[in-house]
N, C-alpha and C positions, 0 to 999 in steps of 0.2 A: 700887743699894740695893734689895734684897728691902722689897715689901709685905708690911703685915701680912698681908692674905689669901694672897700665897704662901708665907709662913711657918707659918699653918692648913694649906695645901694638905699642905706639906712633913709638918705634924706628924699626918695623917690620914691617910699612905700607911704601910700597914705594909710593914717592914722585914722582910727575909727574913735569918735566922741566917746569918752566916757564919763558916766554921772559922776558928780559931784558925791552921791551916797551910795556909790554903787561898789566903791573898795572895800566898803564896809560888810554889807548889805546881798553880796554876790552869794547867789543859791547854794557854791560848792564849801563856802563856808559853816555854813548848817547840817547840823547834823539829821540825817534821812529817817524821815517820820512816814509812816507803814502810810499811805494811800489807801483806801479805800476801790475795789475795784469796779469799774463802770460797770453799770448796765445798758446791753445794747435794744431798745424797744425792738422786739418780734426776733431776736434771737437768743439763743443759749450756747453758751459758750463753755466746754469743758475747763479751758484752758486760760487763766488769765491773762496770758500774756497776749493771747488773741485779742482778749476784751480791750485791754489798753491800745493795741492799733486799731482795731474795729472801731473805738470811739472815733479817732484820729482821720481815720477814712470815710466814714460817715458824715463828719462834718464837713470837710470836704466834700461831698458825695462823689467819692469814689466807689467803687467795689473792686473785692480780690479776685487777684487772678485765679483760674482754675486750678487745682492740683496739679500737679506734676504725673506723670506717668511713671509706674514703679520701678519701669526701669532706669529712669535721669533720679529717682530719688536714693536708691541704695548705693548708686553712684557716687551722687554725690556727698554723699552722707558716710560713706568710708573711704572717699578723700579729706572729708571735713574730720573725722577724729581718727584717723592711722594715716593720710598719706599716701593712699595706696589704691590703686584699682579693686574696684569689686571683681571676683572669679565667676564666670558663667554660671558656676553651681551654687554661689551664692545668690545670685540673680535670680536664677530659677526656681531656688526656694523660697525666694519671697515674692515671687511671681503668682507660685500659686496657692500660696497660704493662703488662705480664706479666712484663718480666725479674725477677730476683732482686734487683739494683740499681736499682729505680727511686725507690726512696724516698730511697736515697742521693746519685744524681741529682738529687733534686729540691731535696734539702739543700744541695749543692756547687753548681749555680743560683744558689739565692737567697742564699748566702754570697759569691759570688761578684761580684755584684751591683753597684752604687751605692747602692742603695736602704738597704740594710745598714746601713751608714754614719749616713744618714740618720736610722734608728731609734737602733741602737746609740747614736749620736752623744747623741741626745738622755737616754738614762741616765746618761752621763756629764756633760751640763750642768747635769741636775738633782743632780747630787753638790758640783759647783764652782759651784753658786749662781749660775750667768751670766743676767744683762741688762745690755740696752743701755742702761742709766739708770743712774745716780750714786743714786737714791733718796733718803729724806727726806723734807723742805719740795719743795726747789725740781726735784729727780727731773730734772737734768738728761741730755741727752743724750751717751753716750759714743760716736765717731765710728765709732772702729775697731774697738772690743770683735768683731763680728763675724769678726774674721780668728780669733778664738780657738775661735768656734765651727766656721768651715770647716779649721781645724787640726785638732780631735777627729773632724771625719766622715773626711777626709784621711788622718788615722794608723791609725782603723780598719777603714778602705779597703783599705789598703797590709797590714795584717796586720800594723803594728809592733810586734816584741815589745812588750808591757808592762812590761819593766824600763826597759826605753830609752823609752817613755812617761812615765813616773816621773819618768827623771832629765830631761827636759826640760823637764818644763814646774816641777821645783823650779830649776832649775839650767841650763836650755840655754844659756845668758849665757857659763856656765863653762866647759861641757862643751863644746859645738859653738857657738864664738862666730861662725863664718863661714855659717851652719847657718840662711837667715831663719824656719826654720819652727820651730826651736829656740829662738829670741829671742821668736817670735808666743806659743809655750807658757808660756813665765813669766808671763802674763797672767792664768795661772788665781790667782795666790795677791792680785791688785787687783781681782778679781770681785765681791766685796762690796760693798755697800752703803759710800757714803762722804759726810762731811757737808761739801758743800765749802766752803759760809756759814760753818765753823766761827769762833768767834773766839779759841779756844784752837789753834793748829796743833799744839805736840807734842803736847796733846791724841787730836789727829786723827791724827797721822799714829802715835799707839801702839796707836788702834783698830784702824788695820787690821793692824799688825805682831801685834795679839793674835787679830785675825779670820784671817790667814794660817798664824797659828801650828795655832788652833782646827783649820781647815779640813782641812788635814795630817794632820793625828794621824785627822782622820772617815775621810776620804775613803781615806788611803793602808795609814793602822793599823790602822783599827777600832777607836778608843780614843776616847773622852771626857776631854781633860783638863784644859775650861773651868774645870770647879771649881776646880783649883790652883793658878788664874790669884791669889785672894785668899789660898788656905791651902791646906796637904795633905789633899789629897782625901779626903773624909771615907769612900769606899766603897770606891777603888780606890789601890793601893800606888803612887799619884804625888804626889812631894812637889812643897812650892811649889818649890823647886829646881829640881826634872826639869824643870816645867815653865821655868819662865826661861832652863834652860841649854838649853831647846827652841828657845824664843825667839831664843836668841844669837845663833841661826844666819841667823836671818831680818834679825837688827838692821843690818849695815852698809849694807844695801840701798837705790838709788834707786826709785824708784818712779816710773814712766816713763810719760807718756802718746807718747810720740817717737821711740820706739824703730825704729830704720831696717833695714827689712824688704826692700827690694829683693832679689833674687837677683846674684849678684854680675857676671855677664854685663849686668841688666838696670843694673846701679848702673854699671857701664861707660860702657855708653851713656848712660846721662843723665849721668854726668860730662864727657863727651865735647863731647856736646850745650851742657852749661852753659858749659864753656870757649869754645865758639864763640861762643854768644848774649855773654859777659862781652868777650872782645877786638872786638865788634861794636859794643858800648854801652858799654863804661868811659866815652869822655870825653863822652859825653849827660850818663850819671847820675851823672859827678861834677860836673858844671858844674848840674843839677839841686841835686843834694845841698849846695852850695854856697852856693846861695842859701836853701835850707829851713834847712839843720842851725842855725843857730846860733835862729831861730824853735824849733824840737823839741826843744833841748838845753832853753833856757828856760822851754819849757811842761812839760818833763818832771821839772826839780828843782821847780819848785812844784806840780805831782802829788806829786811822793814825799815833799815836806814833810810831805803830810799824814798818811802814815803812820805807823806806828807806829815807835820807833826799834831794837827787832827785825827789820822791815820793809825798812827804807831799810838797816840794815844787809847784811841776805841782797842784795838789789839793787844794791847798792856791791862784794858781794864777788867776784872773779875768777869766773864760772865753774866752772870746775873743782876750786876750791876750796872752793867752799859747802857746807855740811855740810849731812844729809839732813832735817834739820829746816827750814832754810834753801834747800833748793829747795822745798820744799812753800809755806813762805812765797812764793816767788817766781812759784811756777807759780797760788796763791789770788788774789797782787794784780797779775799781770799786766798784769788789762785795767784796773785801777784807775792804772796808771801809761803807759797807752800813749796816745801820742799818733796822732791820727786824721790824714788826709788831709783830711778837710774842715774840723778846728779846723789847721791849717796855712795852707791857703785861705783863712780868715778875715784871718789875721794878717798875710799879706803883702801890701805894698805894690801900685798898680796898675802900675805900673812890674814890679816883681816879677813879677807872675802874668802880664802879659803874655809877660816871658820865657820862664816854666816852662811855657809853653800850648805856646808854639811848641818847645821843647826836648822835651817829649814829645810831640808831634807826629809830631816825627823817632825820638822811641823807638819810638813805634806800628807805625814800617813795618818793623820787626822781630820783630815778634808771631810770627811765622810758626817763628821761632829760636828762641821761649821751649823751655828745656827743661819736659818734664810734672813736676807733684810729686812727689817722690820717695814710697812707702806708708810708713808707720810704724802701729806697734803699742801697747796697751798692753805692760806687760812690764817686767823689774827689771833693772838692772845693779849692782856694789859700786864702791864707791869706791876708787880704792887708797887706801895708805898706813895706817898707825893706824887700826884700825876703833873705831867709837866703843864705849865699856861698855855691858856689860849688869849692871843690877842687880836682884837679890830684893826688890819692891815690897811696902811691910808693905799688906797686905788689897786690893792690886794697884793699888793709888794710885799714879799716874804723880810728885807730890810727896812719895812719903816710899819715898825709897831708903835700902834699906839693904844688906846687904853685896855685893861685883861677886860675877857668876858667870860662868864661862865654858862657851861652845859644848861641849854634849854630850848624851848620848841616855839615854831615862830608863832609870835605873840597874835595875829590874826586866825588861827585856829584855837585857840585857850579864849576860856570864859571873857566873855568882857571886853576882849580883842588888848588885852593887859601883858606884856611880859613879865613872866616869875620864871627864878632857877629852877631848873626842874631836879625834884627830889630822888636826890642817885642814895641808895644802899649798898656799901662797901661790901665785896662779896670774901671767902678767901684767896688771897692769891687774885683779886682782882679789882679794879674800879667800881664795876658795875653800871658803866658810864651808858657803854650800850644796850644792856638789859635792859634800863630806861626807857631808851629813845626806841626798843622793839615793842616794849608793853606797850609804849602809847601809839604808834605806828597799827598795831594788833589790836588796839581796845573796838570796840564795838562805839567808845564816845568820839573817835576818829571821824571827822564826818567827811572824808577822803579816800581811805583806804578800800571798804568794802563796795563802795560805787566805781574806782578806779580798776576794779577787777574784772569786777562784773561785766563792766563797758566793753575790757581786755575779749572776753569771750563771746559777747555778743559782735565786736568786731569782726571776730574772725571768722562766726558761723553765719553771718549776714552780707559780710563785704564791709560795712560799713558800723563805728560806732555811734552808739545813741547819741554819744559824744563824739563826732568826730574827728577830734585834736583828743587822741587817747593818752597822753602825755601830758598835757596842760586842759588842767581843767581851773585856769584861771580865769584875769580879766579878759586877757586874750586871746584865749583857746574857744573853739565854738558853743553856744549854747546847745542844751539837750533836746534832740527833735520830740522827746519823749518824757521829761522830766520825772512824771509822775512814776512811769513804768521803771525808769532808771530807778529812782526809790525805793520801789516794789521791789526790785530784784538785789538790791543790795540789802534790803531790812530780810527778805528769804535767806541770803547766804547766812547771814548773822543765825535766825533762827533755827536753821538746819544747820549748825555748827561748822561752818564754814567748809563744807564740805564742796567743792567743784562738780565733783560727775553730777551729783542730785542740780545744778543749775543746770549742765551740758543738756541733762533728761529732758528737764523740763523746757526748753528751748528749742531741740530737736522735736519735741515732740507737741510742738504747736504746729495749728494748721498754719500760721505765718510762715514758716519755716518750709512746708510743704508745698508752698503754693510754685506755680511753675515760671518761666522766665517771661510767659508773654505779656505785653504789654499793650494797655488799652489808650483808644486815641486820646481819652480823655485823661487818663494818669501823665501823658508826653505832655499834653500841652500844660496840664495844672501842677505839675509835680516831677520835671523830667530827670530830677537826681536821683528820686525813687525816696525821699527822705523818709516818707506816710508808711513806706514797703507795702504797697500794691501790689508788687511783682516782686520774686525769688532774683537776687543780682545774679547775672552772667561773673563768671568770676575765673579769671586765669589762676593757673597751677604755678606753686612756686618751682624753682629751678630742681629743688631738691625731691618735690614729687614728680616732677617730670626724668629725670634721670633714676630714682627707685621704679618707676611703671616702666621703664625700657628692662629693668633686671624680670621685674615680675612677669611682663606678659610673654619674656623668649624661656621663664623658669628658671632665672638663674639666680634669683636676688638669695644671697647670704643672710640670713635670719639671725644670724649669732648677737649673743648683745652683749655689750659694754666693754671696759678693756681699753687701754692706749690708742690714741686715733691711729685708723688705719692710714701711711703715706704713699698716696699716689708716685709711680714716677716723677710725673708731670712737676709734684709737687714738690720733691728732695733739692730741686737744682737749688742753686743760689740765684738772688735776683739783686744786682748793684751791689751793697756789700752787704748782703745779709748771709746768714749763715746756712750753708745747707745743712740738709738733714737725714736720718738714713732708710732709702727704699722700705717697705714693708716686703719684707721675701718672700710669704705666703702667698700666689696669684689671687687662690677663693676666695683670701678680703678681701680686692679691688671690688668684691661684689656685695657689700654689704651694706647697710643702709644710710644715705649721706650726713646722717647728724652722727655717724662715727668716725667719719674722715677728719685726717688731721686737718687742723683747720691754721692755714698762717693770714698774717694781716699781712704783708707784701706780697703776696705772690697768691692769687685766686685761682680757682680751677677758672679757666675761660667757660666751662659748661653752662655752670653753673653763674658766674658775674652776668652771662648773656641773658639771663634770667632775673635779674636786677638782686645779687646776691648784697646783704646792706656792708656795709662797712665797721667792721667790728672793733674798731674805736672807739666807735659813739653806741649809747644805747638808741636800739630802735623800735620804735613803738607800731609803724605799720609800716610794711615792704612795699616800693612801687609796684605797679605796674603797667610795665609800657608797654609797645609792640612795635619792636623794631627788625631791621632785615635781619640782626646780626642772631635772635631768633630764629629766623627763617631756616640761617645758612647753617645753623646748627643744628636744627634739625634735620637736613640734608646731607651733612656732610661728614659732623663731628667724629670724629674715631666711636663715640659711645653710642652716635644714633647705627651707625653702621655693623656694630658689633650685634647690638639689639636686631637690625634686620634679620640677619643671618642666621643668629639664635632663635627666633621666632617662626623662622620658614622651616628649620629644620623641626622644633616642635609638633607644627602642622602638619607635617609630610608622618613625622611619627604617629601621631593620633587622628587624625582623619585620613583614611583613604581613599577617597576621590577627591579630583579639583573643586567640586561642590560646593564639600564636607570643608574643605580647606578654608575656602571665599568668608563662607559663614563663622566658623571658628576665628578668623582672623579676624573680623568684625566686631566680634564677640569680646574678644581679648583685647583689643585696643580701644575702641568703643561702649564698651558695655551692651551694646545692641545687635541685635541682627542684620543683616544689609537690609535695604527694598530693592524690589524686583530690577529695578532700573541701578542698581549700585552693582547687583551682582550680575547681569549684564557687562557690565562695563567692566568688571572686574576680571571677568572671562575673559574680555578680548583685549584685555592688555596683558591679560597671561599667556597669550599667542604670541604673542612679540616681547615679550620681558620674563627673566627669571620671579620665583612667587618671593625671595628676598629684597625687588623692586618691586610689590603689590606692599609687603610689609610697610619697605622705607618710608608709598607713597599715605599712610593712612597714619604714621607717625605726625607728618604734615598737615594731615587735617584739623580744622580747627576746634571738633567736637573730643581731639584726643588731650590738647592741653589748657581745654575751656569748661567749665560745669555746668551743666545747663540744670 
C-alpha cells in the first residue's frame, strides 16, 4: 500500500508528454540493425567506436580532449578492470614501452587476469541483489549463498559467452542439469531478501516469485515491470497480464536451499566412500535406531501437533509430492518439529543409554570412514508433473485471483506487438518453463538483451551509459546519446558470440577511452554533462576499491579467492533482532578482497556504506556517488585508513632508504605518480614535525587517491 506522502511524491513529479505512437514505435523495442559506420572527412579512425563519437562531436564542433598521460592511463584502466591500484613497476613498464602495442598489452594483462573477475564479479552482484543474509527482523544467515558469488567471478574469468550466462543462472536446472556450476547459477533469482518468520508462507513464498520475476525483467531486459504487478502499467505498454504470464514461468518452481553441487567425479567418490562407511555400520546404527526410534517417533507427533494443520499436512506428505507451497512450509517449521539428540538422552531409560553409549562407542571407531558432506547450493529445481496455475491477481493480491494465464513474454517485444503462449517443451523431471523464457531472454531476436549489456559495460568504463537509465530502457528511461553506436555494439557482441572481454578490448582500446579529463570552454558551455564524451569523466572509487588500495599499497591485501565470506568482527554482532553470526578466526582474511566479505543486509560495514555501498535488497543498476564529510572522516580516522598508514610507512622505511626515496615511493603507491618538486618540498617539511605514518594518512586524503583522472 502506497502512503499518502508517496502518493504527494508521485503527484509533484512532472510527467513528460508522450506520443500517442510512441508505446508502440519506441527504438528499444526493435531489434538492433548493424549501423553502418561513419566516415569522419579528413580523418581515419582505427577504431569504430571513435567514429561513432567523432561524428557526434564534429557536429557539434567540438574536438577531443588530448590523451591522457600514461601514467593517469594505466591507472586508471587497472582500476577500471581489477579494482586495484596499478604497482610502480607496472607503471614503469608501460612508461617506457615504445612499441605500438603497448597499451594493448596492457589491456590483454589485466583482462586476462583473476583479478578481472573479482571486480567485474562484483557489478554483477550488485544487479542480482546478493547477501549472505535472509534480511528483515531476524537477517539470518545463508550458508552457501557464496558459491553464487564465486560462480559470477568464475564465469567471468572463463569469458563465458553471456547468452549462456543468462540461461544458467534463469534455467541451468534445465538446461545443464549434470552442470554443478549451472545448478549454483539459479541462485541468482532466491538472492533477495526473504521473511523467513513469515506466518503467511504462500505469502512468502509469492514475494519472492514476484521479486524473481522483478529482478529479470532489471537486470536481463532493462524493463521495469513492478508496476504491473497491481495494474497496467500506467507509463510503459505492459499489462497486468504480460506481467503474470512473466510470472508463469517462474511459478512451478522449488526453491532449494539443497541443491547438490558436487562435480560428478567428486559425487563418485563420496558415494563410493558412503557405501563403505554404511556396510561398516548398518547393524550399530540399526540396533541404535531401535532403541531411540520409537522415543523420536513419539516426541516428534507431539511437536507436529502443535502445528498448524497446513503444517502437519506438508510434513505428512510423500516428499516428492509436496507442492511448492508445502516445502516452503516444511523447510520454515523444520527445526520446530526436529527432535534433538539431547531431548532423546532425556527420555531413555538407564538401561537404555547404557546400551547406546556402548553401541556408539563402537560406531566412533569408524569416524575415519565417515564420508565428507556432500556441497549444496542455493538454486531452483520444477516439479514434474501438472505445474500448478498462474493467475491475474486483481491489484496483485495473492487472495483474489482472477482469470489463469499462461507462460508467455510481454506481448510488446513478440512480432506484431501480439501476445501468444509461449511454446514450453516438457523436459524430464521438469517444466521447461524456464528454459523458455532463457532461450528467448539469450536469442539474439531479443532486441533487449544484447543492448542492455553492452550499455552495462560501457557505463562502467565511461562513468556514464549511452543509456543512462541502465535499467529501464523504456518509455521512461533516457534516450541513447548514441543510438547508432549503442546498436553497433550490441550487433558486435551478437557477432563475436557473446563474448565480454572482446567488447571490454575494444572499448578500452579506443582513443575515446584514452582521452584525458580536461575540459574545454567550449565542451562546458555546449555540453556540460559531457553526454558527446569530449573528455575522459573524473570518476570516484567505489567503497570497495578504496579499502582494497589501503591493503595493496601498505602490501597486505590477501589475494586468496573464493570460499565462505570472510566475517568481520565488526560484522558477527547482532543488530535489533537479527542474528549474529560467527567471527571468521583467521586474522590474514580480514585482508582479502571486499567482494569476499560476508555480506549482511542489516548491518553494513560503515567503511564501506560511507562510500555509498547500495542496498542489497533491491537490484542496482548504478552506485551513487556523492561526497560527503562522512568520506572525509573515514578517511582520516577509520580503524582501516589507520591500519593502511602504518602498514605503508613501515613498507617504505623497508624499501627505500633515505627520506627521499620514501617521499617518492609513497607517491608512487598511492598516486600512481611521482611527487613535483613543490609536493616533495612540502612533504619534507612536514616530516620534521610528523611521523612518515602521518605523510601516509595525509595522501590517503588526497583527492587524486580516491578520484581517476
Amino acid at each position: 500500500m502506497r502512503t499518502a506522502a508517496a502518493l504527494l511524491l508521485l503527484v509533484a513529479i512532472p510527467l513528460l508528454p508522450v506520443r500517442a505512437d510512441e508505446p508502440q514505435n519506441h527504438w528499444a523495442w526493435k531489434k538492433p540493425e548493424r549501423p553502418k559506420v561513419p566516415a569522419i572527412e579528413g580523418q581515419t579512425l582505427a577504431n569504430p567506436i571513435d567514429a561513432f563519437i567523432r561524428a557526434k562531436l564534429t557536429d557539434a564542433k567540438l574536438s577531443p580532449a588530448p590523451p591522457a598521460t600514461r601514467e593517469q592511463l594505466i591507472r586508471r584502466v587497472t582500476f577500471d578492470l581489477h579494482g586495484l591500484p596499478s604497482t610502480p613497476e607496472e607503471v614503469d613498464a608501460f612508461v617506457t614501452d615504445k612499441a605500438p602495442d603497448a597499451w594493448s598489452k596492457v589491456v590483454d594483462r589485466l583482462l586476462a587476469s583473476p583479478r578481472y573477475g573479482e571486480r567485474w564479479g562484483r557489478h554483477w552482484l550488485d544487479l542480482a541483489r546478493y547477501a549472505d543474509t535472509n534480511g528483515y527482523e531476524f537477517d539470518e544467515p545463508r550458508p552457501d549463498a557464496w558459491r553464487y558469488r564465486d560462480y559470477v567471478i568464475k564465469a567471468l574469468n572463463d569469458d563465458k559467452p553471456f547468452n549462456r550466462f543468462v540461461i544458467e543462472q534463469l534455467a541451468g536446472d534445465e538446461a545443464f542439469p549434470n552442470e554443478p556450476d549451472a545448478l549454483i547459477a539459479t541462485g541468482f533469482n532466491l538472492l533477495g531478501p526473504d521473511m523467513t518468520d513469515s506466518a503467511d508462507q504462500p505469502q512468502r513464498r509469492f514475494n519472492t516469485l514476484t521479486d524473481m520475476t522483478d529482478t529479470a525483467a532489471l537486470a536481463f531486459l532493462g524493463l521495469t515491470v513492478t508496476c504491473a504487478r497491481c495494474h497496467d502499467h500506467k507509463f510503459e505498454p505492459i499489462s497486468q497480464k504480460d506481467y503474470f504470464r512473466l510470472q508463469a514461468f517462474f511459478t512451478p518452481a522449488n526453491f532449494r536451499k539443497d541443491v547438490p553441487v558436487a562435480t560428478p567425479a567428486d559425487a563418485k567418490v563420496r558415494a563410493a566412500a558412503a557405501r563403505e562407511y554404511d556396510e561398516l555400520t548398518t547393524d550399530l546404527r540399526k540396533q541404535i535406531a531401535a532403541i531411540e526410534e520409537p522415543h523420536r517417533k513419539k516426541m516428534y507427533e507431539a511437536k507436529l501437533a502443535k502445528l498448524t494443520a497446513d503444517a502437519q499436512a506438508a510434513h505428512r506428505a510423500a516428499p516428492d509430492q509436496r507442492t511448492g507451497g508445502q516445502l516452503e512450509l516444511v523447510a520454515e517449521t523444520e527445526s520446530k518439529v526436529r527432535v534433538t539428540d539431547a531431548e532423546i538422552a532425556k527420555a531413555l531409560t538407564a538401561n537404555e543409554v547404557a546400551k547406546t553409549n556402548e553401541l556408539r562407542a563402537k560406531l566412533k571407531t569408524f569416524d575415519d570412514k565417515k564420508p565428507l558432506a556432500s556441497p549444496v547450493a542455493l538454486g531452483l529445481s520444477d516439479k514434474p508433473g501438472t505445474p500448478p496455475k498462474t493467475f491475474l491477481l486483481e491489484r496483485g493480491e495473492l487472495t483474489k485471483k482472477g482469470e489463469e494465464v499462461l507462460a508467455g513474454f510481454p506481448a510488446i517485444l513478440l512480432p506484431g506487438g501480439k501476445a501468444a503462449p509461449a511454446t514450453v517443451q516438457t523436459l524430464p523431471g521438469s517444466t521447461g518453463r524456464r528454459l523458455a523464457l532463457a532461450n528467448w531472454i539469450a536469442s539474439s531476436d531479443n532486441p533487449l538483451t544484447a543492448r542492455v549489456i553492452v550499455n552495462r559495460l560501457w557505463q562502467h568504463h565511461f562513468g556514464k551509459g549511452i543509456v543512462a537509465t541502465a535499467s529501464d530502457f523504456g518509455l521512461r528511461g533516457q534516450k541513447p546519446t548514441h543510438p547508432e553506436l549503442l546498436d553497433w555494439l550490441a550487433s558486435e557482441l551478437v557477432t563475436g558470440e557473446w563474448k565480454l572481454k572482446r567488447l571490454h578490448r575494444m572499448m578500452l582500446l579506443s582513443e575515446t577511452y584514452q582521452q584525458s579529463t580536461q575540459v574545454s570552454k567550449a565542451a562546458t558551455a555546449f555540453d556540460p554533462d559531457n553526454k558527446l564524451l569530449s573528455h575522459a569523466n573524473r570518476l570516484r572509487l567505489e567503497g570497495e576499491a578504496v579499502r582494497d588500495a589501503l591493503f595493496v599499497v601498505g602490501g597486505r591485501l590477501n589475494t586468496k579467492m573464493g570460499g565462505p565470506g570472510v566475517v568481520l568482527p565488526e560484522a558477527a554482532r547482532a543488530a535489533g533482532g537479527s542474528r549474529p553470526v560467527t567471527v571468521t578466526t583467521d586474522t590474514k582474511e580480514y585482508a582479502r578482497r571486499s567482494v569476499y566479505l560476508f555480506s549482511r543486509r542489516n548491518l553494513k560495514l560503515a567503511f564501506l556504506e560511507a562510500f555509498d555501498l547500495p542496498d542489497s535488497n533491491l537490484s542496482c543498476p548504478k552506485r551513487e556517488r556523492s561526497t560527503t564529510a562522512t568520506q572525509a572522516l573515514a578517511l582520516l580516522n577509520a580503524d582501516e585508513t589507520m591500519a593502511a598508514a602504518k602498514a605503508l610507512a613501515e613498507r617504505l622505511t623497508r624499501e627505500a632508504k633515505t627520506e627521499e626515496e620514501r617521499v617518492v615511493l609513497a607517491f608512487r603507491l598511492t598516486l600512481g605518480r611521482a611527487p613535483s618538486e613543490k609536493e616533495r618540498e612540502r612533504a619534507k617539511a612536514f616530516l620534521t614535525k610528523s611521523p612518515l605514518s602521518e605523510l601516509c594518512r595525509a595522501l590517503f586524503n588526497v583527492n587524486e587517491f580516491i578520484y581517476l583522472d
